[in-house]
C-alpha positions as CSV (number, residue, x, y, z in Angstrom):
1,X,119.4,102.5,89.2
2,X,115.9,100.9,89.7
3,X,113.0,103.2,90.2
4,X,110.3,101.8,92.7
5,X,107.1,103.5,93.2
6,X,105.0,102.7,96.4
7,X,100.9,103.1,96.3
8,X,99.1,104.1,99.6
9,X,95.6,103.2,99.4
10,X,92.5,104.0,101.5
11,X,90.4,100.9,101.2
12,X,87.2,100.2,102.3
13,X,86.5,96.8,104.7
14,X,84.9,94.1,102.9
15,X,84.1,95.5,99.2
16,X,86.8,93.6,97.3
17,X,85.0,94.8,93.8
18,X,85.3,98.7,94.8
19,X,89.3,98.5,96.2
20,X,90.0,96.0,93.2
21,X,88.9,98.8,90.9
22,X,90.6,101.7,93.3
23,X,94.0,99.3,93.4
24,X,94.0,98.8,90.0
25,X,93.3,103.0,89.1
26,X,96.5,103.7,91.5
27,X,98.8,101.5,90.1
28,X,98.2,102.9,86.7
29,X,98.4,106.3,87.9
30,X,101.5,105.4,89.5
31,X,103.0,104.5,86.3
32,X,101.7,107.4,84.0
33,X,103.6,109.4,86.6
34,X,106.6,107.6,88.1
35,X,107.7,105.5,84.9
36,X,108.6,103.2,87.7
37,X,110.1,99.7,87.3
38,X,108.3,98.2,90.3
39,X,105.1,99.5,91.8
40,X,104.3,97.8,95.3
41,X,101.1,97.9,96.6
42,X,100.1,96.5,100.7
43,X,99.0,93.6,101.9
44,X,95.4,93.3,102.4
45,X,94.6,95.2,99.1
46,X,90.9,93.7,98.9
47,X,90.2,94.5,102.0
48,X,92.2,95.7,105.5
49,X,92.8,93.2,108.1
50,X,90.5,94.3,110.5
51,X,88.2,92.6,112.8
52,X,85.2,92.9,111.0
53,X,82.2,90.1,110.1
54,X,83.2,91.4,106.3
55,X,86.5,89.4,106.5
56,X,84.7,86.1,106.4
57,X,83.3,86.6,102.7
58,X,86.2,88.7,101.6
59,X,89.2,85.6,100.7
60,X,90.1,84.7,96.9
61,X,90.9,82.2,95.4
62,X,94.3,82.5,94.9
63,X,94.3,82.3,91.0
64,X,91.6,84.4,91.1
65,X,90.6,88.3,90.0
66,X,93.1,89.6,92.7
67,X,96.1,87.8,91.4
68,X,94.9,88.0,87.3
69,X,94.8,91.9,87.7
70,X,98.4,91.9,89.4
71,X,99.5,89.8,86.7
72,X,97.6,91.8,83.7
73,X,98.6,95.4,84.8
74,X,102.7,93.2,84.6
75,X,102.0,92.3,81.2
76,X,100.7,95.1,80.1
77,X,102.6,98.1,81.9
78,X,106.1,96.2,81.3
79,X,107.0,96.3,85.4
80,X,107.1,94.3,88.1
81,X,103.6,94.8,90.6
82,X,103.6,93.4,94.2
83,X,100.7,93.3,96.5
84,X,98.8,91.0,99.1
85,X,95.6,89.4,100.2
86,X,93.9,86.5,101.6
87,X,94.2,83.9,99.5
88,X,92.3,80.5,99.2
89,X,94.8,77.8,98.9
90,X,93.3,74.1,99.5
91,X,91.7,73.7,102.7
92,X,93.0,77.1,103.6
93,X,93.0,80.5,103.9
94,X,96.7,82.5,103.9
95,X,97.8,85.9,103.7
96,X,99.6,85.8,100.7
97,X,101.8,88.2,99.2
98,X,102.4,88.0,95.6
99,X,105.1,89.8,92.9
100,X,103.8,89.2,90.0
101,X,106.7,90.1,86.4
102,X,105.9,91.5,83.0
103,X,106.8,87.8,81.3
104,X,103.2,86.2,83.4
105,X,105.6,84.5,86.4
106,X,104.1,84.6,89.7
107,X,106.0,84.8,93.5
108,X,103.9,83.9,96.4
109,X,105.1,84.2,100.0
110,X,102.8,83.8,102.8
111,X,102.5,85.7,105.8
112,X,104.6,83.6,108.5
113,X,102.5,85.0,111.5
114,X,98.9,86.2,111.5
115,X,98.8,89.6,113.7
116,X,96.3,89.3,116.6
117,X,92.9,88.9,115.1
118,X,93.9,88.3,112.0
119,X,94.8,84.9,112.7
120,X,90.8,84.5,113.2
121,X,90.6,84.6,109.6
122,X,93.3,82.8,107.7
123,X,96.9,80.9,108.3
124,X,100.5,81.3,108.9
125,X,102.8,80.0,106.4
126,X,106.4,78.3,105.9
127,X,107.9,80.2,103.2
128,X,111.4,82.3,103.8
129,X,109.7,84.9,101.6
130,X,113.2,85.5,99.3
131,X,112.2,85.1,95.7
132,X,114.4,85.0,92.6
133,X,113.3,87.5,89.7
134,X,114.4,87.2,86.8
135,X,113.7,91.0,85.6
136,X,115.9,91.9,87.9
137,X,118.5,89.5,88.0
138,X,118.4,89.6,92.1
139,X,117.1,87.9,94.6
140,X,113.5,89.7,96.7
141,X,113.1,89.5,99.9
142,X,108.9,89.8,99.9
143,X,108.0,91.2,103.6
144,X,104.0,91.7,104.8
145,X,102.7,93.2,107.5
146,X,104.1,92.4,111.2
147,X,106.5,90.2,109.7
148,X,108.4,93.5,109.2
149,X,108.7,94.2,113.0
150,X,110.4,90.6,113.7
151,X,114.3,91.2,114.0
152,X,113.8,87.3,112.9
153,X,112.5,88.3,109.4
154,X,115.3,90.6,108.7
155,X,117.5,87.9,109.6
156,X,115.9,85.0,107.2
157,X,115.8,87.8,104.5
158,X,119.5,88.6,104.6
159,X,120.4,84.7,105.0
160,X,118.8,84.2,101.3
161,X,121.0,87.0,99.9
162,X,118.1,89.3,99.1
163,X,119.1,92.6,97.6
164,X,115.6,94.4,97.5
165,X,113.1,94.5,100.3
166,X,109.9,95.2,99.0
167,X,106.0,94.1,101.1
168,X,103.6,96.0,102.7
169,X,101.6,96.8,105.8
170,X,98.0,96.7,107.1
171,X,98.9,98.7,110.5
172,X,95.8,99.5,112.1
173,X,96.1,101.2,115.2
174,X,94.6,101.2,118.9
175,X,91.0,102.9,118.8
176,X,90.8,106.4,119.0
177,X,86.9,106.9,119.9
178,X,87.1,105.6,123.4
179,X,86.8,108.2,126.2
180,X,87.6,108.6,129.7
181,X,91.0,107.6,131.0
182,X,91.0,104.8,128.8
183,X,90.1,106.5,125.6
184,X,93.1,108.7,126.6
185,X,96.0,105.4,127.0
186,X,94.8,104.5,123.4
187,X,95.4,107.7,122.2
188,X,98.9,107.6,123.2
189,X,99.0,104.2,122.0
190,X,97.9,105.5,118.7
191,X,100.8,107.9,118.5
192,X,102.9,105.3,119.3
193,X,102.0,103.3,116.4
194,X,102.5,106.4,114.2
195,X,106.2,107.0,115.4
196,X,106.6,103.4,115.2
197,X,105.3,102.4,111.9
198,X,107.9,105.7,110.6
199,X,110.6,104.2,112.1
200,X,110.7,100.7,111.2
201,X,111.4,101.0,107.0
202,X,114.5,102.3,107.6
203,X,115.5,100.2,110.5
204,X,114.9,97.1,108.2
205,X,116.9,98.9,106.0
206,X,119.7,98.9,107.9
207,X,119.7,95.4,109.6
208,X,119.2,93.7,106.2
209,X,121.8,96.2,104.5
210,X,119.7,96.8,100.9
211,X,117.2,99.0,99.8
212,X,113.4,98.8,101.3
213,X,110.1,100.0,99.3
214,X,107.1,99.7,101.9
215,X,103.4,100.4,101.1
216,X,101.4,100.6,103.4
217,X,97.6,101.4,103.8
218,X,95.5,104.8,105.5
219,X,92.8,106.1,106.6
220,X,89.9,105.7,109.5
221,X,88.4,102.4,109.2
222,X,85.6,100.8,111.3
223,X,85.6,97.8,113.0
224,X,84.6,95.4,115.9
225,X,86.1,95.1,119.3
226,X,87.6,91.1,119.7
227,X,85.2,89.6,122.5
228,X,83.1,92.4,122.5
229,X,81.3,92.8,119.8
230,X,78.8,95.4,120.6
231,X,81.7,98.0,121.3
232,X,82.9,99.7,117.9
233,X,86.8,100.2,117.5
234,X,87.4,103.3,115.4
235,X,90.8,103.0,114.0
236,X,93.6,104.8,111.7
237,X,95.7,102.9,109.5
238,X,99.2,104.7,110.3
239,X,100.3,105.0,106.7
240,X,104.3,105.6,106.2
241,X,104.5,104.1,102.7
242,X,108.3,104.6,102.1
243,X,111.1,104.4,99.7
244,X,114.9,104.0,101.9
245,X,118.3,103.5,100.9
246,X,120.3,100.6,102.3
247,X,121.4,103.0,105.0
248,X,117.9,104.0,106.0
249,X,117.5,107.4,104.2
250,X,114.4,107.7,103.5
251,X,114.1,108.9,99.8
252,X,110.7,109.0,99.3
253,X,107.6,109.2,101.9
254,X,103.9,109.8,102.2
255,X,102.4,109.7,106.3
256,X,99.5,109.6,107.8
257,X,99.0,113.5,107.3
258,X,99.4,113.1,103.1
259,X,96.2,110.2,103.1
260,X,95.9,108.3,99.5
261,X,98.7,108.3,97.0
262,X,102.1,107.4,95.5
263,X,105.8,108.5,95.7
264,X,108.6,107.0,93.8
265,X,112.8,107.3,94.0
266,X,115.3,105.5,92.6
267,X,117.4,102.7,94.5
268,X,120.9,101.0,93.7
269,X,120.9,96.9,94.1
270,X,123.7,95.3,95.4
271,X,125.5,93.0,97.6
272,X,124.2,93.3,101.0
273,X,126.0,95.6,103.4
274,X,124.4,95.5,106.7
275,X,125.0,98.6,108.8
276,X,122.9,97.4,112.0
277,X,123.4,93.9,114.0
278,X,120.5,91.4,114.1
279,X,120.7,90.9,117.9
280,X,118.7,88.0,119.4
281,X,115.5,89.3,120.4
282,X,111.4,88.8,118.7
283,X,110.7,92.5,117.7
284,X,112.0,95.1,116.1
285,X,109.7,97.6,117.6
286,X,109.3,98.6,121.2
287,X,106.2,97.2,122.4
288,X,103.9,98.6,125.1
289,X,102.2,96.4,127.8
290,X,98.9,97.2,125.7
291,X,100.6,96.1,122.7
292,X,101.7,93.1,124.2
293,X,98.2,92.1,125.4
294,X,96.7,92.9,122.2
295,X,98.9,91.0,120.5
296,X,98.8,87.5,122.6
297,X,95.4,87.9,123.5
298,X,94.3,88.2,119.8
299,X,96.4,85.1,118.7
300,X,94.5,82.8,121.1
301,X,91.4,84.3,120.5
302,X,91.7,84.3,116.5
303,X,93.3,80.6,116.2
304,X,90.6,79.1,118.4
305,X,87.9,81.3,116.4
306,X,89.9,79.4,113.1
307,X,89.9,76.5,114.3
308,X,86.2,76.2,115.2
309,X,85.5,77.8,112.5
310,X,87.1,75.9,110.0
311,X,86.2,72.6,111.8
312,X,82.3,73.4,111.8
313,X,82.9,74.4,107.8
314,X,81.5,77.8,109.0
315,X,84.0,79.9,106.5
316,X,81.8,80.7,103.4
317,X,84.8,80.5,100.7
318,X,84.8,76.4,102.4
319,X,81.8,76.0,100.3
320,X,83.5,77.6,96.9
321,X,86.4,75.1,97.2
């Protein structure tokens, strides 16, 4: 048996410093309580991935204080920590998720797919996000994000022979401060999100047929409105940081409801046994028309805004590298 514990933070947009110090105080706590072997934190843990002039200043370099800590607290705690952020890699910016082990050795995987607005602000990458640890002895399949609502992820995942699933998630919802008839559809999308972001841990459970630990952040967070930025979008990261068996019983939890924390339980590795079928569609998740729109509306508008951007060496982390 391997004992996982997942941390769910409430982070603050664009103070790196302040949710380095708060990560770094939860993962310890997580470890005085849990005694756990692996301790997985979200992506985004120096700041959520919303759309926020913050983002611009908030990249690291990626051997820099967010990675060192992750690597420190493995060292020195004996475990295995996992976490994400945007990294600066070249001429680049990535969401990378890193596992960092107890003996100093670092796994990177970067995001494949940039969600909405986020692609505004850094890269997709190639990886197939499976990484061998040697702790272990087993193969990782390292999921952030959106890339665990893609039936296609699942599918890469269980191609590599992972036995573990372990990422996290930066699920911030549709805003809940609108009124009218309006403010009244994004409610409902809201509680959408919620149901959805519960369900999906253990449906990756079961298409990829191993164990899952998700993290994932909480809490309101404010933020602009893409293409108009005048209008502030009050949102609620949905939480749902979860612990599931290979079957999809979830074994440990904390929602929306329980805010900041950790859980832990204990999970077998072994050969994978898919219980669900992979079919041959894009998401996991049932997506609304809203959704949708969000979704494809906020790629164009965030890889344009990139690509300007980048070509104009606007980005302020351009000028560190």
């Amino acid at each position: 048996m391997t004992k996982i514990a997942v941390i769910q933070p409430q982070l603050t947009v664009g103070d790196v410093e302040s949710n380095l110090v708060r990560v770094q105080g939860l993962i310890r706590d997580a470890y005085r309580e849990h005694a756990a072997e692996i301790i997985v934190v979200p992506e985004a843990f120096t700041s959520p991935n919303v759309y926020a002039p913050a983002l611009l200043q908030s990249p690291q370099p990626i051997d820099g204080r967010p990675l060192q800590m992750m690597r420190e607290l493995a060292r020195e705690l004996g475990v295995i920590v996992a976490g994400g952020f945007v990294a600066i890699r070249g001429r680049h910016t990535y969401g990378t998720y890193i596992l960092a082990e107890p003996d100093g050795t670092i796994h990177l995987h970067d995001k494949d797919i940039p969600t909405a607005w986020e692609q505004g602000f850094y890269m997709g990458g190639q990886d197939d996000g499976v990484i061998d640890c040697a702790t272990l002895s087993c193969k990782i399949g390292l999921m952030s994000g959106w890339e665990w609502a893609r039936f296609g992820t699942s599918a890469r995942v269980h191609a590599a022979g992972a036995q573990l699933v372990i990422g996290g998630m930066c699920w911030y919802s549709m805003p809940i401060n609108w009124y009218g008839s309006l403010g009244t559809w994004m409610r409902r999308e809201h509680a959408r999100y919620c149901q959805q972001s519960r369900d999906l841990p253990a449906q990756v459970a079961r298409l990829t047929g191993v164990p899952v630990a998700h993290a994932a952040h909480v809490g309101l967070v404010s933020c602009n409105t893409p293409l108009l930025p005048r209008v502030r979008w009050l949102t609620e990261m949905t939480g749902e940081s979860q612990i599931c068996d290979r079957e999809g019983r979830i074994l440990a939890r904390l929602g929306l409801e329980d805010g900041e924390g950790h859980v832990a339980a204990d999970v077998t590795l072994a050969a994978p046994q898919p219980i669900d079928p992979i079919p041959d569609r894009y998401w996991i998740i049932d997506h609304s028309i809203a959704s949708l729109l969000a979704w494809h509306v906020g790629n164009l508008h965030g890889t344009i805004s990139y690509r300007v951007r980048h070509t104009l060496n606007r980005f302020p982390w351009q000028h560190q590298v």
